[in-house]
C-alpha positions as CSV (number, residue, x, y, z in Angstrom):
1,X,15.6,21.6,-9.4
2,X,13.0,21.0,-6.3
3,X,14.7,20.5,-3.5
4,X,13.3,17.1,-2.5
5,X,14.8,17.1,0.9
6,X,12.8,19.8,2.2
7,X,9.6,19.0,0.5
8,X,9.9,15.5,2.6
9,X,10.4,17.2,5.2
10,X,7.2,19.7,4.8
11,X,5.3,16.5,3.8
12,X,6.0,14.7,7.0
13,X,5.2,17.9,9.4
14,X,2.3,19.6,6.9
15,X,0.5,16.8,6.2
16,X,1.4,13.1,8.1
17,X,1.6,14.7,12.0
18,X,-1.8,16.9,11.3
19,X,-3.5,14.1,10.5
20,X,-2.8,11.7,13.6
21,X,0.5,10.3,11.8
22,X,2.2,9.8,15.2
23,X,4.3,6.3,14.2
24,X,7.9,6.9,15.3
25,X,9.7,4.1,13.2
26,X,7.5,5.0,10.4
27,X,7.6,9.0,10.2
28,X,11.4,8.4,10.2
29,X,11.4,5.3,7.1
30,X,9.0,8.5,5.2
31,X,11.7,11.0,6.3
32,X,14.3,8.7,4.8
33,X,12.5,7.2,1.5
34,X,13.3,9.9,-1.5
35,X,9.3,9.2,-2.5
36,X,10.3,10.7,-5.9
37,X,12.3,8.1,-7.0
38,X,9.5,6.0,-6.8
39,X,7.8,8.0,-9.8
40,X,8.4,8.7,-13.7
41,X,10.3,11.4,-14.2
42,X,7.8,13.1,-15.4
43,X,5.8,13.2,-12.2
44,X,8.5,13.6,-9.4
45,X,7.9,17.3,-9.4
46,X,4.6,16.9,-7.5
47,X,6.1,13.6,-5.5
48,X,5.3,15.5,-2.3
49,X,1.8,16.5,-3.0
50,X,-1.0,15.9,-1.3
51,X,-2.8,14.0,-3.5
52,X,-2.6,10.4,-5.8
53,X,0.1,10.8,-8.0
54,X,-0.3,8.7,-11.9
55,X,2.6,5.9,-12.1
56,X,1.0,5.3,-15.8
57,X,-1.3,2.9,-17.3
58,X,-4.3,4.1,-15.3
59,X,-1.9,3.5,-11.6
60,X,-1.2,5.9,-9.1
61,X,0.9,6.1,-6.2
62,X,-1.1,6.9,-3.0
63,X,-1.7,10.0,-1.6
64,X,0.7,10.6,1.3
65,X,-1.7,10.7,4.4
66,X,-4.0,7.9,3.1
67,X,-0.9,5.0,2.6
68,X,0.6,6.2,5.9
69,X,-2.3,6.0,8.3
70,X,-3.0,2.5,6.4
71,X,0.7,1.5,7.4
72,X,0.4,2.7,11.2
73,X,-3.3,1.2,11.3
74,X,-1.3,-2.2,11.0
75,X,0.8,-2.1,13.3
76,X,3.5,-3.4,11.7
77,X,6.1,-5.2,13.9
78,X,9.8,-6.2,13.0
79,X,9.2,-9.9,13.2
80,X,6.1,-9.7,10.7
81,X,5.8,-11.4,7.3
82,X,3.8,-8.6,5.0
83,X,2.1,-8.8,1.7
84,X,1.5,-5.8,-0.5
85,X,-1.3,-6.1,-3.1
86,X,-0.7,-3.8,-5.9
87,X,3.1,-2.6,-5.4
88,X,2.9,0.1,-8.3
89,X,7.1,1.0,-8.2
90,X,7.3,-0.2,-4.9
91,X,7.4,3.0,-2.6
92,X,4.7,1.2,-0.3
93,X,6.3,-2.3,0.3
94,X,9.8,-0.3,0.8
95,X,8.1,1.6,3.6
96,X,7.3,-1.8,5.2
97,X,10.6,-3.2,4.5
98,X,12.1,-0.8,7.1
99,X,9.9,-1.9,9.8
100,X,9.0,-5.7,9.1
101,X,11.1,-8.5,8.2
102,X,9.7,-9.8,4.8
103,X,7.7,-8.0,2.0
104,X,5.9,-10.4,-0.8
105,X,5.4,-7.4,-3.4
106,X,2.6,-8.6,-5.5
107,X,2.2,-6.4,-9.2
108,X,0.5,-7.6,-12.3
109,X,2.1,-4.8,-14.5
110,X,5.0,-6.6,-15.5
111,X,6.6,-3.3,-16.3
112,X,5.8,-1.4,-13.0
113,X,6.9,-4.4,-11.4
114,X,10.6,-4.4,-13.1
115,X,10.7,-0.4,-12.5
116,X,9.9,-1.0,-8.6
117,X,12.7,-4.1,-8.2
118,X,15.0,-1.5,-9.7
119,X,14.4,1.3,-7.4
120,X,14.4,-0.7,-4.6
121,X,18.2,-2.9,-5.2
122,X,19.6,0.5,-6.0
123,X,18.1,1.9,-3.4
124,X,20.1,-0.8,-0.8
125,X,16.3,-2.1,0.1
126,X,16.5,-6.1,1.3
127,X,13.8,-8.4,1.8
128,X,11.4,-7.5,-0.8
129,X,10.5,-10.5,-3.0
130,X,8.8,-9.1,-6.4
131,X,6.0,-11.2,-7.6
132,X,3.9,-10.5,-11.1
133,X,0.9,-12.1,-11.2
134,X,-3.1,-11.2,-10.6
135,X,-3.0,-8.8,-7.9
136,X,-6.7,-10.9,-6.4
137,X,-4.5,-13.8,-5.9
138,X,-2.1,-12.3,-4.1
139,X,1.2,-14.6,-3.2
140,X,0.2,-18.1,-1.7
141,X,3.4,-19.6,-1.6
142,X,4.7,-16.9,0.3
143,X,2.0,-16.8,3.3
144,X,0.7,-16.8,6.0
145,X,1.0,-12.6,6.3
146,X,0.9,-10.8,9.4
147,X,0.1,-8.0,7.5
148,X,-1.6,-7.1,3.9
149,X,-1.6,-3.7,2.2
150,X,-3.7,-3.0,-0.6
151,X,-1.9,-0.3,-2.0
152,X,-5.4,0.9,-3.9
153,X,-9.1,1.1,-3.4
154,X,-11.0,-2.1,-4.3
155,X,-14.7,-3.1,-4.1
156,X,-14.2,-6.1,-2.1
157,X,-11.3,-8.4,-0.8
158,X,-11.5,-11.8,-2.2
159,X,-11.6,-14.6,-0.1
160,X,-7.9,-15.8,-1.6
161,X,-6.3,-12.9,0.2
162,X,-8.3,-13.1,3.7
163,X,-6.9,-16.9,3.2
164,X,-3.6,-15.7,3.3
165,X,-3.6,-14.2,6.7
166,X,-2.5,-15.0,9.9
167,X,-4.2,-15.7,12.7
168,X,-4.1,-12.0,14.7
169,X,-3.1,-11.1,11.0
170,X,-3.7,-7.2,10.0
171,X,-5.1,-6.2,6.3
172,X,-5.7,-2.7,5.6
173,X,-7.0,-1.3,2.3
174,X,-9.7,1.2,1.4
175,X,-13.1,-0.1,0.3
176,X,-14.5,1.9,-2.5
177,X,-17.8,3.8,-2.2
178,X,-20.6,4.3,-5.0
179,X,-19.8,6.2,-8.5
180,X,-18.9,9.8,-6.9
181,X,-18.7,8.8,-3.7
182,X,-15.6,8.5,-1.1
183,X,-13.8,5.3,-0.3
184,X,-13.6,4.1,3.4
185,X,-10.3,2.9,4.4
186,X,-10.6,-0.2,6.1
187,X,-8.6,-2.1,9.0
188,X,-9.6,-6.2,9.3
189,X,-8.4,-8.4,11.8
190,X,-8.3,-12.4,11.8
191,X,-9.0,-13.5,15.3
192,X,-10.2,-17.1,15.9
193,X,-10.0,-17.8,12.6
194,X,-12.5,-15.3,11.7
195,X,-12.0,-12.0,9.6
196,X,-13.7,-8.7,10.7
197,X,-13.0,-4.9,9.4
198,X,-13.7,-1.9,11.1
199,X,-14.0,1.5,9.2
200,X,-10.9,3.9,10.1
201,X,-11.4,7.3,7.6
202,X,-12.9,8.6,4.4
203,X,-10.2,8.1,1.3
204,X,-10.6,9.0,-2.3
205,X,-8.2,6.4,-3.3
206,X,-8.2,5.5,-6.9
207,X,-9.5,1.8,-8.2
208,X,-7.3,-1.2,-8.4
209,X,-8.1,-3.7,-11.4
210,X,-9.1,-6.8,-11.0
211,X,-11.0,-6.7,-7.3
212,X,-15.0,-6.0,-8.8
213,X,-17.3,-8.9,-7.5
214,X,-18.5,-11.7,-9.0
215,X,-21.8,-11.0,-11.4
216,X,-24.8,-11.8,-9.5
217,X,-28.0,-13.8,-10.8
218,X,-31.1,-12.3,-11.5
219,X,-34.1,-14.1,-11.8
C-alpha cells in the first residue's frame, strides 16, 4: 500500500516549494489534506504525481503546482467569501475551506458533486456549500466572492462570473491556448468596478465544459 503520508510530504517539498510555493497557511492545509481521498480508487496510486489526474467522465483533478500557485495568487484571507467553478470531488474548495470562511462549490456533474460532499463531511470539512448546476453560471445567490477558482482551463470567463465578484475581488483560472498549445494561468482583479487579468505562468491544464465563446457572425 503507498504510503500516502510521505508521498504528501515529497509533493509539498519536490514539487510546491521549487516552484515559488511559499504560502504558509496553505503548504500546511496541502500537508494536511490526504489528496488521495479526493480520487477513485482506481487513481489514488498516482494522487501525488505531478501531473492532472482523471476524476472520470473526461474531469481531472489539477496538477499539484498549477492549483496551488492559483490558490496563493489569490490571496485568500480568512474573512473571504470564495467560489469554486468546477469542484470535481472537491479537493480544491477543501483547500480554501481551511483558509477562508465560506466556499460556494459549484459542479454540474451531479455525480462528482455527491462524491466531493461526501469526502468532504467525512472528512470534518465545514463551510462548503455544494451547488450542481452549469459551471458558466457559477452561484448567484451565494455572491458577491472575494475570491473565484476555476478549477480547470477555460477559453474565456463569462461575464456571469466576473458579475459575481467583489469589488478588490480575486479570480484565478488558466486561460487556454490554441490546439497544441499551453494554457496561461491567469490572476484578474476587480478594482473600481472594473475587471483586469494579468498573466502569472504557462499551464497545461485540461478543458472545462461549458466555457467556449459565443459563435461569431460572418458576413
Amino acid at each position: 500500500m503507498p504510503d500516502f503520508t510521505r508521498a504528501r510530504r515529497n509533493m509539498v517539498d519536490g514539487q510546491l516549494r521549487p516552484n515559488r510555493v511559499t504560502n504558509a497557511a496553505l503548504l500546511a492545509a496541502i500537508g494536511d489534506l490526504p489528496r488521495e481521498r479526493f480520487l477513485p480508487e482506481a487513481f489514488r496510486s498516482v494522487a501525488y504525481a505531478d501531473e492532472d489526474v482523471p476524476l472520470g467522465g473526461g474531469r481531472h483533478l489539477m496538477e499539484p503546482m498549477v492549483l496551488a500557485r492559483l490558490i496563493q495568487a489569490l490571496q485568500p484571507q480568512a474573512g473571504d467569501r470564495a467560489l469554486v467553478v468546477g469542484a470535481g470531488r472537491g479537493y480544491g474548495a477543501a483547500l480554501l475551506a481551511r483558509l477562508v470562511k465560506t466556499v460556494a462549490a459549484v459542479e454540474s456533474d451531479a455525480a462528482l458533486a455527491a462524491a466531493g460532499g461526501q469526502i468532504t463531511k467525512d472528512l470534518g470539512l465545514a463551510g462548503i456549500q455544494w451547488i450542481v448546476g452549469k459551471l458558466e453560471q457559477g452561484a448567484p445567490g451565494a455572491a458577491p466572492f472575494d475570491v473565484v477558482l476555476v478549477e480547470g482551463a477555460v477559453r474565456q470567463i463569462p461575464q456571469t462570473i466576473l458579475d459575481q465578484m467583489a469589488e478588490g475581488g480575486r479570480l484565478a483560472v488558466t486561460i487556454s491556448g490554441a490546439p497544441g498549445a499551453m494554457g496561461v494561468a491567469q490572476l484578474f482583479v476587480k478594482d473600481g468596478g472594473v475587471t483586469s487579468g494579468r498573466p502569472l505562468f504557462d499551464a497545461g491544464t485540461p478543458l472545462l465544459p461549458g466555457f467556449a465563446p459565443p459563435p461569431r457572425f460572418t458576413f
